[in-house]
N, C-alpha and C positions, 0 to 999 in steps of 0.2 A: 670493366665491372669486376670487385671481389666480389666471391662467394664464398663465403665458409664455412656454409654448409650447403651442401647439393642434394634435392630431395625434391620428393614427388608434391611437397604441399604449394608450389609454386612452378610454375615453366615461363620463358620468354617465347612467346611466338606470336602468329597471326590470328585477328579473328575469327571464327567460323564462319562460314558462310552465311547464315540467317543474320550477325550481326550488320553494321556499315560498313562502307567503305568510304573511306575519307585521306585522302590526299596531304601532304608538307604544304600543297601551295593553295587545296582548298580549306586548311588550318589558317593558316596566313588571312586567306581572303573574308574570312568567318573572324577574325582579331581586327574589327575595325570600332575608331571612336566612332561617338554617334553622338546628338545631343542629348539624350537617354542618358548613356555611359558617361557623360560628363555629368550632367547633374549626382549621380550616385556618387561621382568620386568627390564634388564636391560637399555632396555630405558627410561624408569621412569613413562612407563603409567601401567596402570590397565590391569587386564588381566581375560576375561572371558574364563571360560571350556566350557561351554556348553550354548545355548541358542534354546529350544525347543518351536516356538511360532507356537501356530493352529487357525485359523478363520475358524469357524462354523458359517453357516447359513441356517435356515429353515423357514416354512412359518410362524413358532408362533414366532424365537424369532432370532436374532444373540449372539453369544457369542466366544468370546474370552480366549483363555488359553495360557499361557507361566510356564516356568520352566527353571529356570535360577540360574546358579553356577556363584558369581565373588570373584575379590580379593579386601579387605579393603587396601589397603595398602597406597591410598591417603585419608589425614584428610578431604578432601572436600568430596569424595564418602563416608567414615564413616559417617560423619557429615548426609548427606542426607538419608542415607540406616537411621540411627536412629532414624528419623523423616518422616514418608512417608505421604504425604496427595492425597488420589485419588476420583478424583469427578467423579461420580456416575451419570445419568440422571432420572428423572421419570421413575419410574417399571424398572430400570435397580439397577443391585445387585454385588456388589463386595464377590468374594468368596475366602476366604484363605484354601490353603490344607495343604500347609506346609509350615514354615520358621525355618531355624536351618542355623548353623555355622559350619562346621572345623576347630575343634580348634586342631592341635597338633594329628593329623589324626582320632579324634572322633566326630562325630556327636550328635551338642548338640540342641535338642531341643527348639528353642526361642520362643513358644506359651504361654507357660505359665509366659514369661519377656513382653508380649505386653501389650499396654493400648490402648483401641483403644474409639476415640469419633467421634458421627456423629454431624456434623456440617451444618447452612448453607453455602452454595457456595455462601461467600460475595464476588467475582473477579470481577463481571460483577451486581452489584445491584444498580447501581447511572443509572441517565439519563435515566429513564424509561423502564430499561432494568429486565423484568420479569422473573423468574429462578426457576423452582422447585427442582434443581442441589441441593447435597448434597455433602458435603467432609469428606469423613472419613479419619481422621485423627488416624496413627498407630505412636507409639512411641515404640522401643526396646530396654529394659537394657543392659545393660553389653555386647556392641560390643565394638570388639576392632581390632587395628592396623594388619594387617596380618591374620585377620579372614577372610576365603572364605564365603562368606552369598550366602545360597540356599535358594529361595523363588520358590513356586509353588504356581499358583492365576487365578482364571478367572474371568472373568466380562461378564454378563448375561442379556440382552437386550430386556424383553418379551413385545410382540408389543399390543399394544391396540387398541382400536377404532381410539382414534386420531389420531395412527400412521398405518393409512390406506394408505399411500403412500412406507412404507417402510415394508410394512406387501406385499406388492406390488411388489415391486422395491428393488434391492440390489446392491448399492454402496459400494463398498471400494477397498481403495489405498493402497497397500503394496509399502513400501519403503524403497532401501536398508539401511543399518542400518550405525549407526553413525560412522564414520570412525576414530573417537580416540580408540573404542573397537580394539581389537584382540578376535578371534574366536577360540577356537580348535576345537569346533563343533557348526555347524550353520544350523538349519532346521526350515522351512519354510514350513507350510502347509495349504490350502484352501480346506473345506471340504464345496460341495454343497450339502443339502438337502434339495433343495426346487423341486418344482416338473418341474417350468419353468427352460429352461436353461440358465445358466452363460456364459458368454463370456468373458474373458479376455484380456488383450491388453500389451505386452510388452514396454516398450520404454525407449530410452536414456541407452540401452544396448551397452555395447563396445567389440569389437574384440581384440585380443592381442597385435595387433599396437595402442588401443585407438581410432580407429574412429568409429562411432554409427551405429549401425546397425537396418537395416530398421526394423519398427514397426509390430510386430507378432502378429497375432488374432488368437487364439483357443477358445475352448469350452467345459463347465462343463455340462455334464448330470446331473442328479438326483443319490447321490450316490458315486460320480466319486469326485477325489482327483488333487490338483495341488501341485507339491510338491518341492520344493530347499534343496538342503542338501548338504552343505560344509565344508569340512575340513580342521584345518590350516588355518583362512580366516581373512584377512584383506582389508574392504571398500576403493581401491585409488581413491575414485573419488577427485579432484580438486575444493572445494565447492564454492573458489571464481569465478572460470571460467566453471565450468561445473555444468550440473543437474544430479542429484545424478539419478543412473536405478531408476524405478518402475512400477508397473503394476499394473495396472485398470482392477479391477474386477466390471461388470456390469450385471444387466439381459440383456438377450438378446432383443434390441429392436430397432430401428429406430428414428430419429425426425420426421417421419411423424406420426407413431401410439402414439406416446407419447405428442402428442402436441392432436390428437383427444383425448387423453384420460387427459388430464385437461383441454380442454377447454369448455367441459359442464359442469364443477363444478364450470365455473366464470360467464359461462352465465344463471345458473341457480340463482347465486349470482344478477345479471344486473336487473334480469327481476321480482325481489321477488317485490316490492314495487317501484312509482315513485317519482321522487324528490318533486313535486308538492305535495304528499301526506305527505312526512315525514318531507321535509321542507321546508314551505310556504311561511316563512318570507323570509329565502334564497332566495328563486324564486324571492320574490319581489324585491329584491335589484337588483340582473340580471334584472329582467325585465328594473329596473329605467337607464341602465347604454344601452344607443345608440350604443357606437362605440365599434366594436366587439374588437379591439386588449384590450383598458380599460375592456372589459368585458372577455375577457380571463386573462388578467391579475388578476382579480379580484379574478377567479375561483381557480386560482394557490394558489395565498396569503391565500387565505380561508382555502385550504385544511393544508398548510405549517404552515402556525401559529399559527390558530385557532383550530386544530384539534391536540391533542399531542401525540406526537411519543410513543407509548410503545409497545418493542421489547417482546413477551411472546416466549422464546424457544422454549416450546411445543405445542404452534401452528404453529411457522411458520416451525418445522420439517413436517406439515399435509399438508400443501399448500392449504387447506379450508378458503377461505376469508372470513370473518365477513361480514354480510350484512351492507349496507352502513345506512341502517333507525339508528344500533345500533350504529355504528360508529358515524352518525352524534347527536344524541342523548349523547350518552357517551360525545361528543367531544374526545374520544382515538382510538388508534388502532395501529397498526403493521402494517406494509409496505402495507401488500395485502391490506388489509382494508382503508386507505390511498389510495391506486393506486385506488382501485374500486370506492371510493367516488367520487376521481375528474373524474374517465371516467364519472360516470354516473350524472356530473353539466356537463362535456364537452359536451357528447351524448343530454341533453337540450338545450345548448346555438349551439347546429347543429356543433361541430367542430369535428371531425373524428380523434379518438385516439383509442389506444389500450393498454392493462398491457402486461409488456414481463418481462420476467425471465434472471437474470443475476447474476454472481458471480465475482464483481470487486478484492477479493485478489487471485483469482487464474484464472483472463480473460486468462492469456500467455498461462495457462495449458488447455484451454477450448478444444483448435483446437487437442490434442491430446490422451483425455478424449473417452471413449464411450459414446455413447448417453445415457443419464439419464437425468429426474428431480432432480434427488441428488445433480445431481452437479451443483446446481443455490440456492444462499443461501438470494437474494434479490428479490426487485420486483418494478421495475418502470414505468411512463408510456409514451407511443410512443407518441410525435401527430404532424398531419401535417396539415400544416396552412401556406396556400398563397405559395404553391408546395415547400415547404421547412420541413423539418424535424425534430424535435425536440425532446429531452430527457429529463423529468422532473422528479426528484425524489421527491414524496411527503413529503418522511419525513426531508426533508430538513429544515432550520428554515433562519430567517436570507438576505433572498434572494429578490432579489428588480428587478425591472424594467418590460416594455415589453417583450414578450416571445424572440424578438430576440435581447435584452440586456441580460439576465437572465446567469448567470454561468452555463458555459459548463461544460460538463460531460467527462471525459476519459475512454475508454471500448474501446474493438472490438466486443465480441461475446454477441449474445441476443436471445432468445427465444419467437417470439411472441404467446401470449395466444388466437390463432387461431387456425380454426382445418385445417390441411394438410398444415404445417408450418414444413421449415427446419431450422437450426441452421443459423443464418444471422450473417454477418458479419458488423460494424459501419463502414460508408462511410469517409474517410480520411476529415478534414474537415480546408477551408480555411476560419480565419476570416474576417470579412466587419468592423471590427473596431479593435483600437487598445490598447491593456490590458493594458498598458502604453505609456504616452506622456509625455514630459518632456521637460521644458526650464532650463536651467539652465545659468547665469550671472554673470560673477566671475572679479570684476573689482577691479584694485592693484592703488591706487592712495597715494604718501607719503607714503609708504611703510605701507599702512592700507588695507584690503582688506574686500569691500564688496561682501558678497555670500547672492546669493537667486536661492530658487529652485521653481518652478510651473510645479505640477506634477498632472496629470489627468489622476485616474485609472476606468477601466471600466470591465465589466462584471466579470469573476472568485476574478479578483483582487480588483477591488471595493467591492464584498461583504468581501472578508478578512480584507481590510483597513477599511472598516467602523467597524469590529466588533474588531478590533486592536485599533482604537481609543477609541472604548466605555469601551471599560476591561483595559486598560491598563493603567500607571499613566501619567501623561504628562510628567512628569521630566523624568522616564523611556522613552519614545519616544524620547523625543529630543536627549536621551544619546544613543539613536540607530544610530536617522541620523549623530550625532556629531561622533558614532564611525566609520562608515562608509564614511563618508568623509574624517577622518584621513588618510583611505587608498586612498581614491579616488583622492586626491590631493597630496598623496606620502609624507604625514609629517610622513611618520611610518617609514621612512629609512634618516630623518636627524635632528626630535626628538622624540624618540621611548622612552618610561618612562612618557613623561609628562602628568602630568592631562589633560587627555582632555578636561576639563569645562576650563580651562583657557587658552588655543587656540583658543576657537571658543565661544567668547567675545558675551553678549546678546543672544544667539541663542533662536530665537523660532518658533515655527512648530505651524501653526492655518487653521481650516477648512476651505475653501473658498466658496465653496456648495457641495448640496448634492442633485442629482437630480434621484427619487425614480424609473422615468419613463426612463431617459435614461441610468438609474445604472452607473453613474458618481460620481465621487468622486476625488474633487479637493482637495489640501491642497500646502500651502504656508510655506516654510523656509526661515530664513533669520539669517545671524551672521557677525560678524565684529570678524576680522582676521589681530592683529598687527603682522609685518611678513610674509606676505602671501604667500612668494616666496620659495620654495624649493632648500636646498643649499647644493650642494654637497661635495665632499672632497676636491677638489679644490679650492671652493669658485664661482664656477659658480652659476648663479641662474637662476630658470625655474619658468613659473608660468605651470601647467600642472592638468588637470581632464579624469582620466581615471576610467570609470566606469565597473570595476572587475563582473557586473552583466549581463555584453553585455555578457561576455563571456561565454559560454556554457563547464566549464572543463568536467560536467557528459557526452560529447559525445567525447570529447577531449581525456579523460580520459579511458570508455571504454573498458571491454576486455574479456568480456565473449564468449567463443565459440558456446555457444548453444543458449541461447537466442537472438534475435536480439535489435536492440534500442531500445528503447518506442519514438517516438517522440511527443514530448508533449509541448511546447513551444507555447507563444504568440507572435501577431503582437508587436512593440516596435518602438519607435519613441521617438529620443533625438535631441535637438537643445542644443550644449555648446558654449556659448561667452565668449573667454578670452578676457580685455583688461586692459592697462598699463599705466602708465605716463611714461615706460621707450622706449628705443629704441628697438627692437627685428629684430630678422634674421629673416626675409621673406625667406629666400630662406633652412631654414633648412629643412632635407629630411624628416623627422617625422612629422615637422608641415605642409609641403604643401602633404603629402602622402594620394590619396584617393585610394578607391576602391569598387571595380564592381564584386559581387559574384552570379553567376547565377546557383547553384546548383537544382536539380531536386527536392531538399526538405525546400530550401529555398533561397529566393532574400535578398541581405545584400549588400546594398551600405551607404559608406562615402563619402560627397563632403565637400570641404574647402571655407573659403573666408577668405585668408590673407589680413591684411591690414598694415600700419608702427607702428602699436603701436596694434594689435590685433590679433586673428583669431577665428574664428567657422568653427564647425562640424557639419556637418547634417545626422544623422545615421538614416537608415531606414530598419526593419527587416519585412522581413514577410516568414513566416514558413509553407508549407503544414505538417499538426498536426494530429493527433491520429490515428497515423500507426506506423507498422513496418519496420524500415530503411534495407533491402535484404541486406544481406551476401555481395553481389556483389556489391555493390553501397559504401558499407558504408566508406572505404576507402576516397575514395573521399570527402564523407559526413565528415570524420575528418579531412584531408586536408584542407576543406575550412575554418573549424571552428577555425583552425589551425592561415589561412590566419588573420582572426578576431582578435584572440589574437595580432598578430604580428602589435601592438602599430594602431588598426584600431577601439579600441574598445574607442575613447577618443580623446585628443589633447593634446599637449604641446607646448611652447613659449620658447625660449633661450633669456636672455635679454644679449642686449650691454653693457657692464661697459662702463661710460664716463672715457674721457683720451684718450691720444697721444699713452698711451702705452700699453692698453685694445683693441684699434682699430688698433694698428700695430697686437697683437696675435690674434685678430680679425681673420682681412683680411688673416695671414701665415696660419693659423685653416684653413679657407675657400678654400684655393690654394690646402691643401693636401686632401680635399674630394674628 
């Protein structure tokens, strides 16, 4: 074996004692075919013998062991097995005990074919994201096609100072395993050796008909083993419509004791030093600024732009905030450091906030988690002002207006950093303004057609748009809206091929304002359209704007069993004016079709105003937002959405051909509706 580099994020040796013990020739005797194993290989996937994985945990360290037999027999599983790269964290250690082949029913040693280097963990080192991660990178000769590779390896997690929350606290999530494997033997074991106990939580387990079986809570002594062992075993979970079993292993604890027990480590953070002392010139600027919502706004921007985000791994695994003197000094820091800075300008300028713990990529999973601080990987801060409730993430950058302009947050589940605090739920929430408004003027005269759009996006959407127009090229922009109207006005179904730059004649997109306070952001389109009309196989012609963005297909669409919707959606508002120099049916059922949707999660109406030569649409959405759409409702909830699609999302115009004998097919067209 080379090494070229030698270091402590890797050792070759022997298991521990708590792991297996397993033999060359009880390897051998465990690599047998079976009629099992031939069916899988007959299907064309891979086929594992054996998979023996154990999670150890005690109060110095976690560690992990697996010992695993598979088959090479895809060039993409070789490809990978021959190149492994496993990242490592601070003071945790990768341990090889064994790696060898079955070649030809012998066991061939590949330790002395590896090269193995320790690297930095560059995945995660851009945008201020801090990492003492390491990648040891393994490389092994001479694998080949039809080799079973046997790897035995643990990874050893020894806790430190810093990691006083997990030297503490013991999360982890067993989950059933990938469902492309076949199994002929599958064990699963959780070995507690700490002295508090473990609690466990089953969930998204299925009975033999496939329906879920209520959620199971037991318990780890000191000692004491949880164990799964199957034979023959193939994962059917359904990964697009269902959630794969797992089970949440936790110390045992409550959200009431676990919230007394970090929340003197933030208030002992609040009260180290005051703003006045550490910084004075700050103070002074607050002091200069009268009106409170300017001087909140003030406090937010500070912390968000002036202070820069940097994420250090290994402290925000401690949940030890940085005192705010060093943060504001530094100008850096890490969420908590961030969150504690702005509570304690808030806690000056008298506005009543608090920091709460949340974990936005696994919020669905929160509700069925045990209680842990493990399981919150962020940190934000609460505040309420003028009996309204607000959500600010500090490290946000970017973000503009009054607190109730400011881009909203989506979550349900949150943690306030209070003592004798339960796990809280985010209140479903209705907007008072709307994320888009939009005119839009589509007038066909000489068969020339002017388009102009005035669109005015506000809070979430504003901050996107403003930071779209500053990064992006203008000719790239405009060839966004240009491609989007393509479809919106249906030239993708009567001339699909053609350049789009030369359809939409002149176009150009320009800022109109940009207002910081009411996080508004207007912008203006405009293009010349020879041909404007849309023309079908007949040779009918329509002038017609339907905007493909009313329509919601992700609820439309839909089909997961376990999880419910996200509703997530903003207020929306479109004004579309078609008008003509030709004749048009007043009386077509598409162009005069409104409607009245009064759905429990959202109000969706269209009203018309036909005229002899025009018509507009008046669309008006508004959505109850950052909930979960019940099991029982949702039906309905895609029904209406349903409604929407169903030509409500837009308008269209049928024009008259002149002539005696365009208004005789006219009128016989009209008689058979």
């Amino acid at each position: 074996m080379e090494n070229t580099i030698q270091a402590e994020n890797y050792k070759i040796q022997k298991p521990e004692d708590w792991a297996s013990v397993i033999t060359d020739d009880q390897i051998i005797e465990h690599i047998k075919e079976s009629d099992f194993s031939a069916k899988q290989v007959e299907e064309g996937r891979d086929y594992c013998y054996f998979l023996d994985k154990i999670y150890y945990t005690s109060d110095i360290k976690n560690s992990e062991y697996a010992c695993v037999a598979y088959t090479l027999n895809e060039p993409s599983n070789l490809e990978s097995a021959s190149v492994m790269d496993v990242v490592v964290e601070e003071n945790e250690t990768y341990i090889i005990h064994r790696i060898s082949v079955l070649r030809e029913g012998v066991l061939v040693d590949k330790i002395p074919d590896m090269k193995i280097k320790v690297l930095d963990s560059e995945n995660q080192s851009e945008g201020g994201i801090l990492s003492s991660n390491k990648k040891v990178n393994i490389t092994i000769k001479d694998l080949r096609l039809y080799d079973v590779l046997v790897i035995e390896d643990s990874r050893v997690k020894v806790f430190t100072e810093r990691d006083f929350m997990r030297k503490e606290f013991l999360k982890y999530v067993w989950i059933s395993p990938n469902n492309y494997w076949a199994y002929g033997s599958y064990k699963f074991t959780f070995i507690n050796d700490r002295e508090k106990t473990i609690a466990y939580k089953k969930t998204f387990f299925r009975d033999e008909q496939g329906n879920v079986i209520e959620p199971e809570i037991n318990y780890l002594k000191q000692g004491e083993r949880f164990i799964i062992d199957k034979e023959n075993f193939i994962n059917f979970v359904d990964s697009n419509r269902e959630v794969a079993p797992f089970i949440d292993f936790a110390t045992d604890s409550n959200w009431t004791d676990l919230s007394n027990y970090i929340s003197p480590l933030y208030e002992e953070i609040y009260n180290k030093s005051s703003l006045k002392d550490f910084a004075p010139k700050l103070v002074e600027k607050l002091d200069a600024i009268t009106d409170k919502d300017e001087q909140l706004q003030f406090a937010i921007d500070y912390v968000q732009n002036h202070v820069y985000y940097v994420f250090n791994a290994d402290e925000m695994n401690g949940h030890k905030p940085q005192e705010p003197a060093v943060t504001y000094e530094n100008k850096q820091g890490d969420c908590k450091a961030k969150s504690v800075l702005l509570k304690v300008i808030l806690d000056y300028i008298n506005i009543n906030s608090s920091v709460v713990l949340v974990n936005f990529n696994t919020d669905h999973y929160i509700k069925y988690y045990l209680p842990s601080l493990l399981t919150f990987n962020h940190v934000i801060v609460k505040i309420d002002y003028k009996d309204q409730t607000y959500f600010i993430d500090a490290t946000t950058r970017d973000e503009f207006g009054l607190i109730e302009n400011r881009g909203f947050i989506y979550f349900m589940h949150y943690l306030e950093v209070k003592p004798n605090q339960q796990l809280q739920i985010k209140k479903p929430h209705t907007f008072s303004y709307y994320g888009i408004n939009e005119k839009v003027d589509f007038t066909a005269q000489k068969n020339v057609g002017q388009l102009k759009l005035t669109t005015t996006y506000k809070g979430n959407r504003a901050n996107y748009m403003r930071k779209y127009f500053k990064n992006t090229n203008k000719r790239e922009i405009i060839d966004s809206w240009n491609n989007f109207l393509f479809y919106t006005l249906n030239y993708s179904n009567d001339r699909n091929g053609t350049d789009i730059r030369t359809i939409f004649k002149d176009a150009s997109i320009d800022i109109v304002s940009d207002d910081k306070k009411l996080n508004e952001f207007t912008i203006n389109y405009n293009a010349s359209i020879e041909g404007p009309y849309f023309i079908d196989a007949q040779k009918n012609r329509f002038l017609m704007y339907f905007d493909r963005n009313i329509v919601k297909n992700g609820a439309r669409d839909f089909m997961h069993t376990d999880i419910p919707f996200w509703h997530n959606f903003d207020n929306e508002k479109y004004e579309i004016n078609l008008q003509t120099d030709e004749r048009i049916d007043t009386e077509e059922k598409f162009t005069i079709q409104e409607s009245t949707i009064n759905n429990p999660y959202f109000d969706f109406t269209s009203r018309k105003k036909v005229t002899k030569n025009g018509a507009s649409i008046f669309i008006d959405f508004k959505p109850l937002t950052n909930l979960e759409i019940p099991g029982q409702d949702f039906e309905k909830f895609r029904t209406d959405h349903h409604t929407i699609a169903d030509s409500n999302f837009g308008i269209g115009i049928d024009i008259i051909e002149q002539g005696l004998l365009n208004l005789l097919k006219f009128n016989f067209k009209k008689r058979l509706k």
